[in-house]
SEPA-802649 format. One record per residue (C-alpha): residue in one letter; x, y, z. Coordinates in nm, 4 decimals. Example, Ala and Ser with C-alpha at 12.3 -4.5 7.8 and 13.67 -1.06 7.14 Angstrom:
2
{guro a, u 1.2300, v -0.4500, w 0.7800}
{guro s, u 1.3670, v -0.1060, w 0.7140}
//
This chain:
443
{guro x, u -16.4064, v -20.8020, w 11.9793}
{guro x, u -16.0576, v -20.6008, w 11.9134}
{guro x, u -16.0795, v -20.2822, w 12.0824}
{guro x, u -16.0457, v -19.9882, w 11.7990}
{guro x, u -15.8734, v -19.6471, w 11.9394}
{guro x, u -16.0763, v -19.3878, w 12.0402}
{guro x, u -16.0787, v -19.2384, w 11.7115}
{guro x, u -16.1295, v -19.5232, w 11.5395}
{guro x, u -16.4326, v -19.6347, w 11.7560}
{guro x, u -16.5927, v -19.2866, w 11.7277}
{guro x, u -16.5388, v -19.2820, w 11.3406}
{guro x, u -16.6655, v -19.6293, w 11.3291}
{guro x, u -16.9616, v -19.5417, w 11.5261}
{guro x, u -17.0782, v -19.2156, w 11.2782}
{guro x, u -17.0473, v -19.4870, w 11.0258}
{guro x, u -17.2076, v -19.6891, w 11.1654}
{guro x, u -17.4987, v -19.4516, w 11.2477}
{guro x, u -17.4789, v -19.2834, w 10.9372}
{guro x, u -17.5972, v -19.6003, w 10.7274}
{guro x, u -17.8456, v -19.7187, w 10.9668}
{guro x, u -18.0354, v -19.3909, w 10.9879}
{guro x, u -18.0322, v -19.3276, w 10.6040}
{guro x, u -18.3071, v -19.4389, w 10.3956}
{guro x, u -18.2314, v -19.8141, w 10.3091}
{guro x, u -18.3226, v -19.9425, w 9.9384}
{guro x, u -18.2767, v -20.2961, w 9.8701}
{guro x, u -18.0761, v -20.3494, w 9.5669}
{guro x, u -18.2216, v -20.4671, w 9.2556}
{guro x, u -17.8871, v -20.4855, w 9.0669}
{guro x, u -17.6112, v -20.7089, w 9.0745}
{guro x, u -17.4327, v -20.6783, w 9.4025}
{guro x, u -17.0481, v -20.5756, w 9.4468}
{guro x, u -16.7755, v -20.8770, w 9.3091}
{guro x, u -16.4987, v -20.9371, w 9.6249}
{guro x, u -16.1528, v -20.9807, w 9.4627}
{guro x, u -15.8591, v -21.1312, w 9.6827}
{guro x, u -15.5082, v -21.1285, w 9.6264}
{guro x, u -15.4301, v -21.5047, w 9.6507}
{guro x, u -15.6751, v -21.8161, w 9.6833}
{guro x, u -15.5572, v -22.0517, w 9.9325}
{guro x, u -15.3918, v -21.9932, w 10.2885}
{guro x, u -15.1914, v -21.6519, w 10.3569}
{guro x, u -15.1043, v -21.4592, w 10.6360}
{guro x, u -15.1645, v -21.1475, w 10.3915}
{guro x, u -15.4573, v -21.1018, w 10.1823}
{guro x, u -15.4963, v -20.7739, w 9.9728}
{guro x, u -15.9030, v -20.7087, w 9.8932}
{guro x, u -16.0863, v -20.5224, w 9.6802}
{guro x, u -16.4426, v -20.4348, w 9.5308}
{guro x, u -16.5776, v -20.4182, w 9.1769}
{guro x, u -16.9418, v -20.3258, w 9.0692}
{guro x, u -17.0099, v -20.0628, w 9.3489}
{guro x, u -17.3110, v -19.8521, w 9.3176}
{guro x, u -17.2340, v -19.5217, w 9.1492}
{guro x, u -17.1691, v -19.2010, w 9.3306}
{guro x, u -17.0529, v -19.4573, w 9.6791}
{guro x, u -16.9193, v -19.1879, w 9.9182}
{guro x, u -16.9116, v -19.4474, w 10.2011}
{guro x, u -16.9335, v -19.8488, w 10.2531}
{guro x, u -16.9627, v -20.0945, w 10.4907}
{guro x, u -16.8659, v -20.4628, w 10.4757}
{guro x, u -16.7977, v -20.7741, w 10.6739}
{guro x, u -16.5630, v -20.9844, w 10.5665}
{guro x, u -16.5734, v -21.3572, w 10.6670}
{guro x, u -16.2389, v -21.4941, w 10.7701}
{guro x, u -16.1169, v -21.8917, w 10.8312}
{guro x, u -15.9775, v -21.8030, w 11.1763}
{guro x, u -16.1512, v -21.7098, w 11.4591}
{guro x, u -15.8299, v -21.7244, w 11.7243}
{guro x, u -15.6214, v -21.4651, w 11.5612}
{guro x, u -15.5760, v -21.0509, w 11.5316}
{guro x, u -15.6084, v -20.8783, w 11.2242}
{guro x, u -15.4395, v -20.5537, w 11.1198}
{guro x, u -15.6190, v -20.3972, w 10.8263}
{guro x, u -15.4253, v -20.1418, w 10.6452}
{guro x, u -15.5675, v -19.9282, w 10.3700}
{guro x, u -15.4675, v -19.9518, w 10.0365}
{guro x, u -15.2558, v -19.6650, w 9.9142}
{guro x, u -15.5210, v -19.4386, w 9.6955}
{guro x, u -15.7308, v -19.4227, w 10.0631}
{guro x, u -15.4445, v -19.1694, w 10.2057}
{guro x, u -15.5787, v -18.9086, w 10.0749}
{guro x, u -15.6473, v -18.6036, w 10.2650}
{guro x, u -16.1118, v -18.6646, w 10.3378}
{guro x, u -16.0570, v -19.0319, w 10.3197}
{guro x, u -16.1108, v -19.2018, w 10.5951}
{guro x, u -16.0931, v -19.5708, w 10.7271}
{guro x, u -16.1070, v -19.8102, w 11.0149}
{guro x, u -16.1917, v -20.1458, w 11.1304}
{guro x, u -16.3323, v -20.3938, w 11.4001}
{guro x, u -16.2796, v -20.7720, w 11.4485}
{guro x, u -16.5996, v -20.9674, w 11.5917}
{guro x, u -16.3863, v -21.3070, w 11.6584}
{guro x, u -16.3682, v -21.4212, w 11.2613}
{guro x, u -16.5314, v -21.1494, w 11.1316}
{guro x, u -16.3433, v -20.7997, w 11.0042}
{guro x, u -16.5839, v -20.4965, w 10.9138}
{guro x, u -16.3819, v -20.2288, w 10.7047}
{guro x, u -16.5278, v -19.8816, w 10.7008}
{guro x, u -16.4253, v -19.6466, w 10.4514}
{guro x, u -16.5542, v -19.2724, w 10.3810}
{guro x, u -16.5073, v -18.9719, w 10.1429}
{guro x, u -16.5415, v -18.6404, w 10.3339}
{guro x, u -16.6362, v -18.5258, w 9.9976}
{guro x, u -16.6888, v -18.6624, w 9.6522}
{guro x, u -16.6687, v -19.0396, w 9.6028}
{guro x, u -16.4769, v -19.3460, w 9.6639}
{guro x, u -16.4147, v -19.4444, w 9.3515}
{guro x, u -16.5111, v -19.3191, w 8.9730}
{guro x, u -16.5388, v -19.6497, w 8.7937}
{guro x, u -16.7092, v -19.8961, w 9.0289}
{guro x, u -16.3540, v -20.0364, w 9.1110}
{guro x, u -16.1553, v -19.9837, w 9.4788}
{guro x, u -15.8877, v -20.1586, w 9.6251}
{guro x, u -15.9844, v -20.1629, w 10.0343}
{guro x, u -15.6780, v -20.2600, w 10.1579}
{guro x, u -15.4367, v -20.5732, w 10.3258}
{guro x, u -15.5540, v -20.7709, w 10.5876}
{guro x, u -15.2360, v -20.9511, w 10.7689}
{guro x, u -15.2207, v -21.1738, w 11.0247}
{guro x, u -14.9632, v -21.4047, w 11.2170}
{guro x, u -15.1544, v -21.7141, w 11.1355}
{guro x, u -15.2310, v -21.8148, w 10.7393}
{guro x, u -15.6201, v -21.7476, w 10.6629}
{guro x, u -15.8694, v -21.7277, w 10.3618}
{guro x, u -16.0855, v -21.4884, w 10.3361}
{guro x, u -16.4483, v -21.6994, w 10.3162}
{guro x, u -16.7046, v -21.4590, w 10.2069}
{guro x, u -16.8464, v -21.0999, w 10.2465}
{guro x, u -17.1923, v -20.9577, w 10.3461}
{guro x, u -17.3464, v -20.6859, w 10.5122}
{guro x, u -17.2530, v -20.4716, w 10.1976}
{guro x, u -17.4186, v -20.1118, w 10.2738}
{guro x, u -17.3162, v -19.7887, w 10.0736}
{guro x, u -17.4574, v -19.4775, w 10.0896}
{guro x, u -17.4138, v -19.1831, w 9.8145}
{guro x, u -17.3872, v -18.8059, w 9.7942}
{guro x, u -17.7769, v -18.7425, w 9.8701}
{guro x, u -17.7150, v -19.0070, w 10.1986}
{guro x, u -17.9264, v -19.2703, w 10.0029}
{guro x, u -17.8684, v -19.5994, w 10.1032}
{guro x, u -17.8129, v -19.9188, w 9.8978}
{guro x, u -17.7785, v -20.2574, w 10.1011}
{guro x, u -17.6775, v -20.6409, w 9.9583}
{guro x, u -17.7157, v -20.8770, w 10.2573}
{guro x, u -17.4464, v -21.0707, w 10.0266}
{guro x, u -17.1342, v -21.0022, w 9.8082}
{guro x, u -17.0103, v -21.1457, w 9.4920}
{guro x, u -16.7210, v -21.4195, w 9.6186}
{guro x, u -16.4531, v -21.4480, w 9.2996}
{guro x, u -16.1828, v -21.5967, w 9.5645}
{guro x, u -16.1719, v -21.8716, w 9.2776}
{guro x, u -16.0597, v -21.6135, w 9.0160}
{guro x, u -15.7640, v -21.4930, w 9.1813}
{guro x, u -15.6653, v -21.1122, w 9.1792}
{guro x, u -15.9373, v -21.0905, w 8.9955}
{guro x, u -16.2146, v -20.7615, w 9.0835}
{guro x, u -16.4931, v -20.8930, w 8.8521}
{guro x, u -16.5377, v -21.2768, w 8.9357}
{guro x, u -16.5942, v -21.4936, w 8.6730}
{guro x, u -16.4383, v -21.4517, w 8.3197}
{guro x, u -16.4401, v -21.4470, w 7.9529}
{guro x, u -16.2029, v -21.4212, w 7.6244}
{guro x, u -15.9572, v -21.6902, w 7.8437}
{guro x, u -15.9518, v -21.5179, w 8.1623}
{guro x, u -15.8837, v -21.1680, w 8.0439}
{guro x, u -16.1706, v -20.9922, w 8.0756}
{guro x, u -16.5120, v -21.0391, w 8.2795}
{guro x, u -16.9171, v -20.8990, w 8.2128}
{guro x, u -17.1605, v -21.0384, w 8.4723}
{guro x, u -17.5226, v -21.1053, w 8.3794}
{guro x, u -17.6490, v -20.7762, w 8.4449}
{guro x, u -17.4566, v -20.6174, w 8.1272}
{guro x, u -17.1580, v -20.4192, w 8.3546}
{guro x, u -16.8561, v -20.3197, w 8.1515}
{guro x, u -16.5931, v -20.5697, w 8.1054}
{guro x, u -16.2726, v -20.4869, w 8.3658}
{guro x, u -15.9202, v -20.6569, w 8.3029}
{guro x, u -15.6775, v -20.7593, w 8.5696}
{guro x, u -15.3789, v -20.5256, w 8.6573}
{guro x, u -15.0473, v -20.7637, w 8.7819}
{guro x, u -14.7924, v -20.5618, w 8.9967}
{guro x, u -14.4231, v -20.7391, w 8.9464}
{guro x, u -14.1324, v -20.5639, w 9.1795}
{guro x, u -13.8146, v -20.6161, w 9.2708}
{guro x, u -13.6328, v -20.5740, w 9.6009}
{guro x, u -13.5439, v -20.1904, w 9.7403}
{guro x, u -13.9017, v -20.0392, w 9.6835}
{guro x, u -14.3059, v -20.0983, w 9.6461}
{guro x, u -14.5460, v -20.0828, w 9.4127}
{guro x, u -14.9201, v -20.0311, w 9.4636}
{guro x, u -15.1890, v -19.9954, w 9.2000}
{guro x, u -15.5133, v -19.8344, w 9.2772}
{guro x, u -15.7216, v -20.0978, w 9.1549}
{guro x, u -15.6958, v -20.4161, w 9.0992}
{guro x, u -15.8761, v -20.4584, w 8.7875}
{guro x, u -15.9802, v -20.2084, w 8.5550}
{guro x, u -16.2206, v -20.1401, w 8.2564}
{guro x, u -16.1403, v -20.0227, w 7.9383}
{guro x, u -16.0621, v -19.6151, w 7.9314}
{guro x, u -16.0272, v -19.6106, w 8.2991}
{guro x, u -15.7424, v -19.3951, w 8.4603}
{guro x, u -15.5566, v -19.6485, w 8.6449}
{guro x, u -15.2533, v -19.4738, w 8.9499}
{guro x, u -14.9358, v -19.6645, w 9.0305}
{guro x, u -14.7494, v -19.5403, w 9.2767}
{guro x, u -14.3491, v -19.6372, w 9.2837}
{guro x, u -14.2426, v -19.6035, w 9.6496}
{guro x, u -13.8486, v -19.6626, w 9.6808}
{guro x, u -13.7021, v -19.8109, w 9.9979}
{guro x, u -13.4131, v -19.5398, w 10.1954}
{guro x, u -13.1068, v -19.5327, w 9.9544}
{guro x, u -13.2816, v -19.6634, w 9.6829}
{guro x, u -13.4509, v -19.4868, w 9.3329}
{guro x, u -13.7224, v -19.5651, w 9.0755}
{guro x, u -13.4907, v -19.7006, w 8.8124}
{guro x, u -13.7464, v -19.8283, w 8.5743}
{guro x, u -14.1266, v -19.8692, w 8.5566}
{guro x, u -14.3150, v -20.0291, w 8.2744}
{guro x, u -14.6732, v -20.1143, w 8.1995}
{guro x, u -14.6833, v -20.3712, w 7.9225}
{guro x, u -15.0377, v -20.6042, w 7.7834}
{guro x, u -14.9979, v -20.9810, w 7.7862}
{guro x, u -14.9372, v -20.9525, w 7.4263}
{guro x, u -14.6033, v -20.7462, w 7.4987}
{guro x, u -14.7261, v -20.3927, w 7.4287}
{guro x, u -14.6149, v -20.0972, w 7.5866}
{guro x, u -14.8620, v -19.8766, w 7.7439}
{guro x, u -14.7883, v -19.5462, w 7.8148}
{guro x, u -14.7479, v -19.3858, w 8.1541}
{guro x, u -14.8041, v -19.0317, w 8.2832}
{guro x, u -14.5845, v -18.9145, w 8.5443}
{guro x, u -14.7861, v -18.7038, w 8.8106}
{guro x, u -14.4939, v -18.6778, w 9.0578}
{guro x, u -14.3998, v -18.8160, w 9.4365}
{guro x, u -14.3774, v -19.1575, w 9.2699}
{guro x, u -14.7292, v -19.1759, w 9.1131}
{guro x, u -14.8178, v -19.2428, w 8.7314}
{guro x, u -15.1104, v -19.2610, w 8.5573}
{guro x, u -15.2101, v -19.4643, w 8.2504}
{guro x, u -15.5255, v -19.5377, w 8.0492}
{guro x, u -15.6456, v -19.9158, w 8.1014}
{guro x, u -15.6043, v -20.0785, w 7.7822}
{guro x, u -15.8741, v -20.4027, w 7.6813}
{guro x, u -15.6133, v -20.6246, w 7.7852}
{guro x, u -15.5074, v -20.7414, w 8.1495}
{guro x, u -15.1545, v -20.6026, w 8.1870}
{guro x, u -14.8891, v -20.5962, w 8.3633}
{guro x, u -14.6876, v -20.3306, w 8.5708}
{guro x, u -14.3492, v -20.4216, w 8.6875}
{guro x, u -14.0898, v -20.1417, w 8.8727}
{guro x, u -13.7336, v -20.1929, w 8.8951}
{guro x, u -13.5418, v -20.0043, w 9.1925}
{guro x, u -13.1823, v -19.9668, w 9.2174}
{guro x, u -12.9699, v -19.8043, w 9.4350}
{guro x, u -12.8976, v -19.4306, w 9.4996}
{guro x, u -12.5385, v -19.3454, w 9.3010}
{guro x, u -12.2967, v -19.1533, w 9.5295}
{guro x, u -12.0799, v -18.8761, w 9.3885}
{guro x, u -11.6938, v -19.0614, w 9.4088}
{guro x, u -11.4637, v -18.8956, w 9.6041}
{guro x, u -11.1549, v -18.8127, w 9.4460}
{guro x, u -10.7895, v -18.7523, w 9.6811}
{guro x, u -10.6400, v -18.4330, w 9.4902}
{guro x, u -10.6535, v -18.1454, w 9.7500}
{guro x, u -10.4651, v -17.9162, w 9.4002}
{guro x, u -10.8099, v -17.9930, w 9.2210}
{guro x, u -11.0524, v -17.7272, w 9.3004}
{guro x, u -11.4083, v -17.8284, w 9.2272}
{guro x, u -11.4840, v -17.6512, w 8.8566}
{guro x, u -11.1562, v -17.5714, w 8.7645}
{guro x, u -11.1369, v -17.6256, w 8.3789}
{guro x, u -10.9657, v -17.9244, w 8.4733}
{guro x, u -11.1435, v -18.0863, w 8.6781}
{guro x, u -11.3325, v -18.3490, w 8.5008}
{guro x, u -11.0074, v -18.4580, w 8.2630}
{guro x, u -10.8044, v -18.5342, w 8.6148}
{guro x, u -11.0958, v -18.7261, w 8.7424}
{guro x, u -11.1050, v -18.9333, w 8.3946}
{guro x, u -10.7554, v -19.0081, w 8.3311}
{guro x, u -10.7418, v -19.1042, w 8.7587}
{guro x, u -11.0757, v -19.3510, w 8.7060}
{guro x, u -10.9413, v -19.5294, w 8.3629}
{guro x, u -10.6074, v -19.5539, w 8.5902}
{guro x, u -10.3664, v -19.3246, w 8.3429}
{guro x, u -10.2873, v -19.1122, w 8.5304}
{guro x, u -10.2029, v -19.1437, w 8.9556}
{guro x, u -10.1161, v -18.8386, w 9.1895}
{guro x, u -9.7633, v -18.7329, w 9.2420}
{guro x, u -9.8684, v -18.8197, w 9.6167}
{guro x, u -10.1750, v -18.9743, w 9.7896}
{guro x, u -10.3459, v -18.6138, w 9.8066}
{guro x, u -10.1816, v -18.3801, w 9.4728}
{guro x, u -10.2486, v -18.4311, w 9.1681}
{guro x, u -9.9439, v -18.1107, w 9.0705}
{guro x, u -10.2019, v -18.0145, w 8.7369}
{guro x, u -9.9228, v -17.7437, w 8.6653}
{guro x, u -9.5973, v -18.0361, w 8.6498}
{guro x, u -9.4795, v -18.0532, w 8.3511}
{guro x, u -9.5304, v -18.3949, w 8.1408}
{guro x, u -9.2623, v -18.6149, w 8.0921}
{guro x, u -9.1791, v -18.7844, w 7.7494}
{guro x, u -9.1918, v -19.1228, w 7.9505}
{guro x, u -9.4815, v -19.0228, w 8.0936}
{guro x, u -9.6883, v -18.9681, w 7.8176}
{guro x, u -9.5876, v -19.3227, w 7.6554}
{guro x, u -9.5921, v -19.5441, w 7.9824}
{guro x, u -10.0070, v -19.3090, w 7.9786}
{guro x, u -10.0519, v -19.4799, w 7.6348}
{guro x, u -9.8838, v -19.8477, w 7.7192}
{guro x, u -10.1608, v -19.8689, w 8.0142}
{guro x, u -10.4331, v -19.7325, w 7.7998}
{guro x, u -10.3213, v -20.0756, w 7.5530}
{guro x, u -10.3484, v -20.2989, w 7.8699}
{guro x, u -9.9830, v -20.2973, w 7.9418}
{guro x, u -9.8957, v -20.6380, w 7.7097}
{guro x, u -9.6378, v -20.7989, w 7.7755}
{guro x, u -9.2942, v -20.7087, w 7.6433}
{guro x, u -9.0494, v -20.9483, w 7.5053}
{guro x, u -8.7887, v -20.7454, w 7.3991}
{guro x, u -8.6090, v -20.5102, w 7.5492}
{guro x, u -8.5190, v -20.1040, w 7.4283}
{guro x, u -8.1911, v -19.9743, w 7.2566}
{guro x, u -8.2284, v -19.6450, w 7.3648}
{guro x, u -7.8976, v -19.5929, w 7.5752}
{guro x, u -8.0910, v -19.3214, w 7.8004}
{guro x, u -8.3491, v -19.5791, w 7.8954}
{guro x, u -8.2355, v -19.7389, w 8.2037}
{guro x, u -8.3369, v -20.1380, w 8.2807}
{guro x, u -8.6374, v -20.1667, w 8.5492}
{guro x, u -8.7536, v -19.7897, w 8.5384}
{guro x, u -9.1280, v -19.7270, w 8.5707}
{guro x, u -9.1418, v -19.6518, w 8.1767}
{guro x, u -8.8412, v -19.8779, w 8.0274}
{guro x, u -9.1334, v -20.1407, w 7.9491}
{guro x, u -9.3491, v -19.8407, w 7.7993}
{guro x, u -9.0895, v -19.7399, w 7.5877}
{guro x, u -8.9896, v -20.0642, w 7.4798}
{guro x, u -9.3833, v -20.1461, w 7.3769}
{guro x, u -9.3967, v -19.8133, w 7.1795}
{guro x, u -9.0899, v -19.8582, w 7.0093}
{guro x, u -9.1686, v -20.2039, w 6.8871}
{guro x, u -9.4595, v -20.0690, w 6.7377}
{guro x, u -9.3296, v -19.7021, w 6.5726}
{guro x, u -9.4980, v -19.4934, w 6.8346}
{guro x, u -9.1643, v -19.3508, w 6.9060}
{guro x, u -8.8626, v -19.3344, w 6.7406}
{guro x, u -8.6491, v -19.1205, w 6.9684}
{guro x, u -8.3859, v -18.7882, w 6.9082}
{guro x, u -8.1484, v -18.9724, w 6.7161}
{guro x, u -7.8015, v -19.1137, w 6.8105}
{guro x, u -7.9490, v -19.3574, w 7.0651}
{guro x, u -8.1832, v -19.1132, w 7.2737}
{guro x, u -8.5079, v -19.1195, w 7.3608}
{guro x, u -8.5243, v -18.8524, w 7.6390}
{guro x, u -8.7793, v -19.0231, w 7.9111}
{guro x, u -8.7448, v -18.7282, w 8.1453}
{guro x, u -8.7559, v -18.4465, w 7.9162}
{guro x, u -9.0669, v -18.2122, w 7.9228}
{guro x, u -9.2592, v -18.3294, w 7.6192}
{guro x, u -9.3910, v -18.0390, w 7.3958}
{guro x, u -9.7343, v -17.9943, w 7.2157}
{guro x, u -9.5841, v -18.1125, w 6.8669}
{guro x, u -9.3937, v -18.4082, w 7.0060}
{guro x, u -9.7196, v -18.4728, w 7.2193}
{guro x, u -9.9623, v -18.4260, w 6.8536}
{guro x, u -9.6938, v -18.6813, w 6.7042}
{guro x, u -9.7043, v -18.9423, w 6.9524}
{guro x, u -10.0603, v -18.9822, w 6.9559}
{guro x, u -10.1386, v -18.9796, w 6.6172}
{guro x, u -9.8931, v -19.2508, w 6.5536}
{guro x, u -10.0724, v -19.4527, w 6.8152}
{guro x, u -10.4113, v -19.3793, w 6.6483}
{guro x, u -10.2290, v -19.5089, w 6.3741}
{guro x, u -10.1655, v -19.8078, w 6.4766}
{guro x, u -10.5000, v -19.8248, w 6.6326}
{guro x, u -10.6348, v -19.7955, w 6.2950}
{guro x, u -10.8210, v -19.4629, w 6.3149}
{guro x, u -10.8551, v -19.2573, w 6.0241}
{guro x, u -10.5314, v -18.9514, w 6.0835}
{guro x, u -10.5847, v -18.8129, w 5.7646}
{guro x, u -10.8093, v -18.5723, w 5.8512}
{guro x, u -10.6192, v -18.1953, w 5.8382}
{guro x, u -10.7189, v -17.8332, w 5.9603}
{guro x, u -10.6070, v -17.5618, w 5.8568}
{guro x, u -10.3068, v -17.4059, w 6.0712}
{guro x, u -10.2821, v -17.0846, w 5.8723}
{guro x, u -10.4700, v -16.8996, w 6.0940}
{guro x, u -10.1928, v -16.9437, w 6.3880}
{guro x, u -9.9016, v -16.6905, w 6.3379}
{guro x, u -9.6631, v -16.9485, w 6.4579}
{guro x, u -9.7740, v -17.2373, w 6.2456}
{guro x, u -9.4654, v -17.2102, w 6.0753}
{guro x, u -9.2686, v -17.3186, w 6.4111}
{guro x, u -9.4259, v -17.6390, w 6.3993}
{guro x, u -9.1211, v -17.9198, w 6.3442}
{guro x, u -9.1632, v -18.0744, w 5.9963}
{guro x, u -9.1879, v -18.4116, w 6.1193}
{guro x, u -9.4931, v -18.3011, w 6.3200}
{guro x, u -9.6685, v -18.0913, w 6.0647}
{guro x, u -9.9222, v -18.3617, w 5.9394}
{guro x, u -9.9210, v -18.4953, w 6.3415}
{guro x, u -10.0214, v -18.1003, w 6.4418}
{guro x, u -10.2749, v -18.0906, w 6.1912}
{guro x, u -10.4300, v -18.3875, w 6.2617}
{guro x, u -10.4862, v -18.3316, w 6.6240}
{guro x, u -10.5971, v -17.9274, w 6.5586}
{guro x, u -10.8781, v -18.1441, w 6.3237}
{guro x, u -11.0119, v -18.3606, w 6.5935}
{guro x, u -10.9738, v -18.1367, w 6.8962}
{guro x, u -10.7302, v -18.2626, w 7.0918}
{guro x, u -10.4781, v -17.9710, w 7.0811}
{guro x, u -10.6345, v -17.6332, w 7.0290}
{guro x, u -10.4575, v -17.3151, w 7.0590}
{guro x, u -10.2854, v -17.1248, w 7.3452}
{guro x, u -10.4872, v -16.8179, w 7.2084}
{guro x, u -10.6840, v -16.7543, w 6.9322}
{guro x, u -10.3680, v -16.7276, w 6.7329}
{guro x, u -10.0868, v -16.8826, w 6.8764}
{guro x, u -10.0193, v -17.2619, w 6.9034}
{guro x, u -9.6870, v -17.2780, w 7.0716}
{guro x, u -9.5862, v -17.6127, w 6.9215}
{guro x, u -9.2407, v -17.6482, w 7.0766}
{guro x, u -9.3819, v -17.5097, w 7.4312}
{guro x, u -9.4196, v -17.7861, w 7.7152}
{guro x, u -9.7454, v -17.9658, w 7.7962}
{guro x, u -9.8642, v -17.9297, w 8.1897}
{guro x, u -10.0038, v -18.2603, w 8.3458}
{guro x, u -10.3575, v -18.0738, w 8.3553}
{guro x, u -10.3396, v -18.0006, w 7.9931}
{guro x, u -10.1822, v -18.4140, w 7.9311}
{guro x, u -10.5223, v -18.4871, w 8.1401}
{guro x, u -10.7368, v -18.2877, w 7.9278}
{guro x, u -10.5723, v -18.4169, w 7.5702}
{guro x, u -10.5834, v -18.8014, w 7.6851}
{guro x, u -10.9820, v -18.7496, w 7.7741}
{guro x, u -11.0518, v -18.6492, w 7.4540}
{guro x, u -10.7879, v -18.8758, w 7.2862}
{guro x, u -10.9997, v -19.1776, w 7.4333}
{guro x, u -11.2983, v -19.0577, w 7.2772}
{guro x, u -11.1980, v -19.1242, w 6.9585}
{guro x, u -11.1983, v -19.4785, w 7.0405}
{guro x, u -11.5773, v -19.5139, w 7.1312}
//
């Protein structure tokens, strides 16, 4: 016999005690259907009950396994760790008696309990069950010498069944249960429970994610494809009402996303900034002036705000080269400017010049993107209204339409509530936040 802790032994014992000293009945009704996880050989076997007495604050049962020469560990199922539930075990060579008690209240509200997993280094079956005694709130006593044995209808609660295997009613007119299938993934568990489940009953999953891992999805669906709903009723556990169909619940776990880290010591966390610098530095844009500064208040160059837009294209390949005289061969932008020239992004001062390291201003900025949405095909038609900025009149004719364009869709707004500054220089910070929401015009 496997020695039980102290505990264990004692609890065991008032068990014990407690059903042989209550008033026995004999059952007249159908006795309790055993339900095991798989049918042939395992070294684990989940097992369960259906058709217990009503009101069943505690039970006894033996359960008949193939190998005598082994240990078994019996661990409770999940819905026994509640606080006044209480469990334990002893082996008698082949034989494993599971005792399980409700301080208060009752084991289970619809006739239904999963008892637990029995494990073992060697593969077993589990043969049989008897010795079945339960007693209820007043301490009566019910006893079947023998249990139900369904190990032929696997994971199923009920035993033998009808409608295809769906659903199951033994002779004695008990309400038809359907099966419940857990399906999982790696990086978590999934318990249920019960095993099997009639129609209306209240049936508890409980998600449990492994460390560094999170409940991605969970989804209880009938064998038909249905959804059925699910209640969350938090630390992992959800609720939903049994449909007449077996079903299905399968969890998905994935794991735990981690903040990035970003290198710019100049970007204080929830600076206006903040989440443009991080964008245009993810979708590669836009790189630090060193490994650790970002310099938000640097003024933009003109080649740097057309070598931003030349990697935002994929940086294609260029087969001709520029005739801007100002553009030197093998600078970081003379490919940029060559790409946006061939396609009428830019067009230059005049004379030959293009300017690369000149500060670019908010008009020339409004003029080069729109040009590029342009050729993008986006609608640049759109026009706001500038009269409400006293300087509106500043703006460079051959940015006018660009200006309005870009006051229309958000990407340049005002440096106060009436003041656009169209010839004054754009910052890297303020390049940042103008490319972010340039790019979301594209999605």
């Amino acid at each position: 016999m496997k020695r039980l802790p102290f505990f264990s032994r004692c609890l065991a014992l008032a068990l014990a005690v407690s059903l042989l000293t209550a008033p026995a009945a004999w059952a007249a009704s159908a006795a309790p259907q055993l339900v095991l996880s798989t049918q042939g050989a395992a070294t684990s076997q989940t097992v369960g009950l259906t058709g217990l007495p009503a009101d069943t604050g505690s039970l006894q049962i033996t359960l008949n396994l193939s190998e005598g020469g082994t240990s078994y560990t019996y661990v409770p199922d999940s819905s026994l760790n509640a606080d006044g539930l209480y469990t334990t075990y002893k082996q008698n060579g082949s034989a494993v008696t599971l005792y399980l008690t409700a301080k208060s209240g009752t084991l289970t509200q619809n006739g239904a309990l999963t008892l637990g997993t029995l494990t073992s280094g060697t593969p077993f079956t589990v043969k049989g069950a008897s010795g079945f005694k339960s007693l209820d709130s007043a301490s009566s006593e019910t006893l079947f010498p023998t249990v139900g044995d369904n190990s032929s209808n696997q994971g199923n609660p009920s035993g033998g069944s009808t409608g295809g295997g769906n659903n199951h009613s033994d002779d004695s007119g008990s309400t038809s249960t359907w099966s419940i299938t857990l399906s999982q993934a790696t990086g978590g568990t999934l318990t249920s429970s019960v095993a099997r489940a009639a129609q209306g009953a209240t049936v508890t999953l409980t998600a449990a994610p492994e460390s560094g891992y999170v409940l991605k999805t969970l989804t209880v669906t009938t064998a038909a494809g249905k959804n059925v709903s699910l209640s969350s009723q938090g630390n992992g556990r959800y609720t939903f009402t049994m449909p007449a169909a077996k079903v299905t619940a399968t969890a998905a776990f994935a794991p735990e996303s981690t903040a990035p880290t970003y290198p710019f010591t100049d970007v204080p966390p929830g600076v206006w900034y903040e989440e443009a610098v991080h964008y245009v530095y993810d979708q590669g844009l836009m790189a630090g002036t060193s490994e650790d500064t970002f310099a938000p208040e640097l003024t933009t160059s003109r080649g740097m705000i057309v070598t931003i837009l030349y990697r935002l294209e994929g940086s294609p390949a260029v087969t001709s080269g520029t005739t801007f005289t100002d553009v030197e061969q093998n600078s970081w932008y003379t490919a940029a400017v060559a790409w946006a020239s061939s396609k009428g992004i830019v067009s230059g001062y005049g004379e030959g010049k293009f300017g690369p390291t000149d500060p670019i201003t908010r008009e020339q900025m409004a003029a080069i993107l729109c040009r590029y949405a342009g050729y993008k095909a986006l609608d640049t038609t759109k026009q706001a209204d500038l009269t409400a900025f006293t300087d509106a009149g500043q703006v460079a004719p051959y940015a006018e339409a660009a200006m309005g364009w870009a006051v229309e869709t958000g990407l340049i707004t005002g440096t106060s509530t009436t003041t656009l500054s169209p010839a004054g220089s754009a910052t890297r910070s303020q390049a940042a936040l103008i490319l972010m929401r340039f790019s979301g015009l594209f999605q």
